[in-house]
C-alpha positions as CSV (number, residue, x, y, z in Angstrom):
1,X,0.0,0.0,0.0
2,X,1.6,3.3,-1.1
3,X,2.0,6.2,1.1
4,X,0.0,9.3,1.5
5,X,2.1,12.6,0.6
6,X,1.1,15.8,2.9
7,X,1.2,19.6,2.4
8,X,1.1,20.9,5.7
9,X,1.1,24.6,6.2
10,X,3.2,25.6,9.2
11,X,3.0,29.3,11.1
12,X,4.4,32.4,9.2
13,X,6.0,34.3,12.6
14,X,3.4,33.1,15.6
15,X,3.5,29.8,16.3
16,X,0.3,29.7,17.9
17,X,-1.0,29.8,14.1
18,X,-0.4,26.2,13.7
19,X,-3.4,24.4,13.6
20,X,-4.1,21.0,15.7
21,X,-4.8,19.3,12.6
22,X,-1.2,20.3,11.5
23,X,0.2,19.4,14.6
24,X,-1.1,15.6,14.8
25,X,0.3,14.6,11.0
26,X,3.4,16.4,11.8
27,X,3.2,13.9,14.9
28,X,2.3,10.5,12.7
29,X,4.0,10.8,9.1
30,X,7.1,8.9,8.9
31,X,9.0,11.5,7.5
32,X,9.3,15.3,7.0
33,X,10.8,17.1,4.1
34,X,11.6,20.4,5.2
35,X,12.9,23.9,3.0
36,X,15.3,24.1,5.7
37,X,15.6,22.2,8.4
38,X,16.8,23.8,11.4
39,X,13.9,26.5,11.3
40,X,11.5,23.0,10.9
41,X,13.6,21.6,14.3
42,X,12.9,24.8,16.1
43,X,8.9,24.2,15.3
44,X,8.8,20.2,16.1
45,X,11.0,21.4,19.2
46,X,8.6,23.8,20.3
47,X,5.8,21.2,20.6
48,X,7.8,18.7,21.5
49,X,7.8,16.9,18.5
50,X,10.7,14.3,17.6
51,X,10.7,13.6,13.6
52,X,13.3,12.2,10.8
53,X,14.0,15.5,8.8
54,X,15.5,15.9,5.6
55,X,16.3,19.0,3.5
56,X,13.8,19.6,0.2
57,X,14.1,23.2,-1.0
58,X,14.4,24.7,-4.1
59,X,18.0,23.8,-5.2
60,X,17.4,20.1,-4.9
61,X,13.9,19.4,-5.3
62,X,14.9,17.8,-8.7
63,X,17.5,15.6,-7.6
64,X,15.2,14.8,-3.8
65,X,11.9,14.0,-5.4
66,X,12.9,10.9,-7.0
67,X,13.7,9.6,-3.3
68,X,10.5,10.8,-1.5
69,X,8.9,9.6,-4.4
70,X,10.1,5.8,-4.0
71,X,9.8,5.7,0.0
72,X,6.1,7.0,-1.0
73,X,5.6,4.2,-2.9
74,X,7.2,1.7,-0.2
75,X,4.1,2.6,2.0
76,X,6.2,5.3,4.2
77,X,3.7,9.1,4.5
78,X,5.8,12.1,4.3
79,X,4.7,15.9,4.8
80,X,6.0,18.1,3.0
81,X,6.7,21.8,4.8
82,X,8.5,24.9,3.4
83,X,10.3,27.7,6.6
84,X,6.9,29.4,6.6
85,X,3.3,29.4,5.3
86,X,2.0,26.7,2.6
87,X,4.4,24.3,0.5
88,X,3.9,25.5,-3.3
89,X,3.3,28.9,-3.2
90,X,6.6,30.5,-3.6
91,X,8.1,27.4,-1.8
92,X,9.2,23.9,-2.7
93,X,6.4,21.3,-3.4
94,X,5.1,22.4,-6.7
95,X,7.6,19.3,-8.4
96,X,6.6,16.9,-6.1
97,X,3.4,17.3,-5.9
98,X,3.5,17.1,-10.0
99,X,5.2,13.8,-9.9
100,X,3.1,12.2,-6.9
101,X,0.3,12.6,-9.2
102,X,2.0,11.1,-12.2
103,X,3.1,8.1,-10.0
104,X,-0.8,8.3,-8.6
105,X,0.3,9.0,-5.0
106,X,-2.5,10.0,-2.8
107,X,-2.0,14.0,-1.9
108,X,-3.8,15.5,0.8
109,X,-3.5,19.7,2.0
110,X,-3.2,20.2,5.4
111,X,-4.3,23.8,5.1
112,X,-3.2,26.7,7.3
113,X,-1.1,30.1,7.3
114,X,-0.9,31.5,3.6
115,X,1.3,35.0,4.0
116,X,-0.6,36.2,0.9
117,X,-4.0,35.4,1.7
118,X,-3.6,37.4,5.1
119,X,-2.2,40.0,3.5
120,X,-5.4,40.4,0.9
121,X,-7.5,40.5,3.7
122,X,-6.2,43.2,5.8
123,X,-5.1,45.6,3.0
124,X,-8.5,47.5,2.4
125,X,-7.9,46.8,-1.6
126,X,-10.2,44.6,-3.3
127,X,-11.0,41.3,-2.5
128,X,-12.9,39.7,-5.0
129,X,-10.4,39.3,-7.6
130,X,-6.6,39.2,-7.0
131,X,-3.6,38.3,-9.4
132,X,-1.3,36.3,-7.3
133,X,2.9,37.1,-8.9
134,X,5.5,36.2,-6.7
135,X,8.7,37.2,-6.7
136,X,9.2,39.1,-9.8
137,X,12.1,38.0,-12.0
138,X,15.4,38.7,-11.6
139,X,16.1,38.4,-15.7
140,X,15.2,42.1,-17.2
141,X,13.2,40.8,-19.8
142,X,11.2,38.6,-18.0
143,X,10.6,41.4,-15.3
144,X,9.9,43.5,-17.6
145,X,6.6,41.2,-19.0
146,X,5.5,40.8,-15.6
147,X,5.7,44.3,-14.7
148,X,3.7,45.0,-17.9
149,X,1.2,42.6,-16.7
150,X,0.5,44.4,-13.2
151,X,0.5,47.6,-15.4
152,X,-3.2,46.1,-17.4
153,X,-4.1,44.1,-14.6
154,X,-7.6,45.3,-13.4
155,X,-6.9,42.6,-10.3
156,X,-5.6,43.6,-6.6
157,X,-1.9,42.5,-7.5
158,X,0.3,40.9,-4.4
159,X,4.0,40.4,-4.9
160,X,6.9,39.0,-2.2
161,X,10.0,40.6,-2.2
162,X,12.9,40.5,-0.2
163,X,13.8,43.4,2.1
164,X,17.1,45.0,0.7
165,X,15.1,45.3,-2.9
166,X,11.9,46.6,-1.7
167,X,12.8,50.2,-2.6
168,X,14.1,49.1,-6.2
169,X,10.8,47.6,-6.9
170,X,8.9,49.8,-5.8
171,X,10.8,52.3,-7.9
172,X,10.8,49.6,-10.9
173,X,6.7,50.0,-10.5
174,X,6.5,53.8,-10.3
175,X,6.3,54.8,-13.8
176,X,3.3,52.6,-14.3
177,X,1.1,52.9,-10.8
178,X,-0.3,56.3,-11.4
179,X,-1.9,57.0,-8.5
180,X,-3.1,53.9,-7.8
181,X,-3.7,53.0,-4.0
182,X,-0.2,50.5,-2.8
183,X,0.4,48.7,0.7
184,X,3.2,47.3,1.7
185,X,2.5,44.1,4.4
186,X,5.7,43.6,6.5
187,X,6.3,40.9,9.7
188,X,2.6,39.8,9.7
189,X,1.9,37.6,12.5
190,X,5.2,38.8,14.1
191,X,6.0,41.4,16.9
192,X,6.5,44.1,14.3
193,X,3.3,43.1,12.4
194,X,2.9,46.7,10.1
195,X,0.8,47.8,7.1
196,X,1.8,50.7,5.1
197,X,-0.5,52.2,2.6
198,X,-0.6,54.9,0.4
199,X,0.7,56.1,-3.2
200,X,3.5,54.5,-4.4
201,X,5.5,57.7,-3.5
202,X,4.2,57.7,0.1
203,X,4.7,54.4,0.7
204,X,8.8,55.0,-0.6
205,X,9.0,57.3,1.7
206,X,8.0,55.2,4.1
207,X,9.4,52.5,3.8
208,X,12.8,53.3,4.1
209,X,15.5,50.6,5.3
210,X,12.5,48.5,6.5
211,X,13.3,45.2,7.8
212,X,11.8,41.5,7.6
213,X,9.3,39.7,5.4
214,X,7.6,42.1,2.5
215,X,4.5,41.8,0.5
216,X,3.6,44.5,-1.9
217,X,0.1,44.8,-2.6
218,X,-1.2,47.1,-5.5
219,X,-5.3,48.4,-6.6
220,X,-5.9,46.9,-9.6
221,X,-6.3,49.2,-12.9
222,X,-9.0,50.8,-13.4
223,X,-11.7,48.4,-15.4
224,X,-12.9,50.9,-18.1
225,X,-8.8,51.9,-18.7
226,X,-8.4,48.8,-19.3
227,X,-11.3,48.0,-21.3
228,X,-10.4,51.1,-23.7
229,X,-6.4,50.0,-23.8
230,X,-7.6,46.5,-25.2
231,X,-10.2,48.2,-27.6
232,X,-7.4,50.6,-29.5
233,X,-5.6,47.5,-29.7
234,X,-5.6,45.9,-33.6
235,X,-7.5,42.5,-33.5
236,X,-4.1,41.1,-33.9
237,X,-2.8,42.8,-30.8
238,X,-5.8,41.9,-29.1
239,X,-5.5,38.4,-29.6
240,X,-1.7,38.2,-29.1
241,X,-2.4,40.2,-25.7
242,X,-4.3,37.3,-24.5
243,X,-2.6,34.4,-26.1
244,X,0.4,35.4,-23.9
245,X,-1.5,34.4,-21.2
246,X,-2.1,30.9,-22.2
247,X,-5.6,31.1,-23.6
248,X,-6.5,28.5,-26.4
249,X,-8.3,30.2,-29.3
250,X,-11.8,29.4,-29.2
251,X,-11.3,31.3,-25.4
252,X,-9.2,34.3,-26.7
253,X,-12.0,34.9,-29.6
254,X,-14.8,34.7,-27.0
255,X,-12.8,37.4,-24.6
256,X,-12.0,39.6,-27.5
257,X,-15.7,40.0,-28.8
258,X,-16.9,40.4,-24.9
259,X,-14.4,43.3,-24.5
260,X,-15.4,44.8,-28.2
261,X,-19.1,44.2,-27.4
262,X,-19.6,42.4,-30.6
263,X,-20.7,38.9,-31.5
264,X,-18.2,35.5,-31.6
265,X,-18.8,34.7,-35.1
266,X,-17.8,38.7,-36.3
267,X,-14.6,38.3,-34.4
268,X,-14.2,34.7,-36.4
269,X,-14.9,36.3,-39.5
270,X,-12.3,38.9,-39.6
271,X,-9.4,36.1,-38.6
272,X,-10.6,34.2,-41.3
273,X,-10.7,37.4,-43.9
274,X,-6.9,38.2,-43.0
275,X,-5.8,34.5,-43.7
């Protein structure tokens, strides 16, 4: 009988955040892969907790996975738990969990603290739809796109980013931002737990040599801006705009005619015309 792989989410600063649920398959898998280890010793120590540990973070999740992978498959459950927050979301897990299925390895979410999700909620920006990035890119190009893509997003955008580069982003996203509303989310669930919010220029100001965990979160563009930036677009602009995002035709030619208030089939017609 094969193993059950777990995602348990572990505390982002207060440990108190863990949840019991957490704390009893932390207790009973055989095994815990941890982003780093001696920040996961310090949690298992804290509630007394005595575990095999080995290290699974990003620079050897390709080289680990085939391991976990076979012990999973010997019978042996294994949870899966990055320094803070949820495995997969700007952690390790994403490969694993990607070949577990392949291998048809039962995967079960232990759910918990998600630094992003917190952050949403207590920013006063818009909750209903969100674009989740990450960090951005450290390759100019690819930056670049995805700083072009929070420019037209109509989304609350959330970001990480590492302390000592929180001014240069910021600064990266000036130009485009306007004056739309920005918060930065620093330490949550820690001692220094602080929200910042205001332009992007007030919020620089602010948030000068500012230490600990960062999350930038940015008002979305305003729907009928970008409803008119699509529409001066060419069709084939339009439909490039959207195939960047991964959109299969028959979806980018439905968009396209719901942002130019026109019918499917007139959209069709002009592709066809051009050919």
């Amino acid at each position: 009988m094969r193993g059950n792989l777990y995602l348990v989410a572990t505390p982002i600063g207060n440990l108190e955040d863990i949840t019991f649920r957490a704390l009893n398959v932390l207790k009973k898998v055989d095994l815990i892969a941890a982003e780093d280890t001696r920040n996961t010793l310090k949690l298992l120590n804290y509630f007394e907790i005595k575990k095999t540990l080995i290290s699974y973070h990003r620079h050897n999740e390709e080289i680990k996975k085939d391991n976990i992978i076979e012990q999973l498959k010997e019978g042996k459950n294994i949870a899966i738990v990055s320094d803070a927050g949820t495995p997969g979301i700007s952690d390790p897990g994403e490969v694993l969990v990607r070949e577990a299925i392949r291998e048809n390895i039962n995967i079960i979410p232990v759910p918990g603290a998600c630094a992003a999700i917190n952050a949403l909620i207590c920013s006063g920006l818009d909750t209903t739809e969100f674009l989740f990035i990450g960090f951005l890119p450290l390759n100019k190009k690819l930056r670049n796109d995805k700083i072009e893509e929070i420019k037209n997003a109509t989304q609350t955008i959330i970001v990480y980013e590492a302390p000592h580069k929180l001014e240069k982003t910021l600064i990266d996203l000036k130009d485009i931002l306007e004056n739309r509303k920005v918060v930065i989310a620093r330490e949550l669930t820690k001692i220094h737990e602080e929200f910042i919010r205001g332009t992007v220029d007030e919020v620089i100001e602010k948030s000068c040599d500012l230490k600990g965990e960062m999350i930038i979160l940015i008002e979305g563009r305003e729907k009928i801006k970008q409803e008119n930036y699509l529409n001066n677009m060419t069709i084939e602009e339009h439909y490039n705009y959207y195939a960047k995002k991964g959109l299969e035709k028959k979806e980018i030619i439905k968009k396209i005619a719901k942002d130019r208030n026109v019918s499917k089939n007139e959209i069709y017609q002009q592709f066809i015309n051009k050919k």
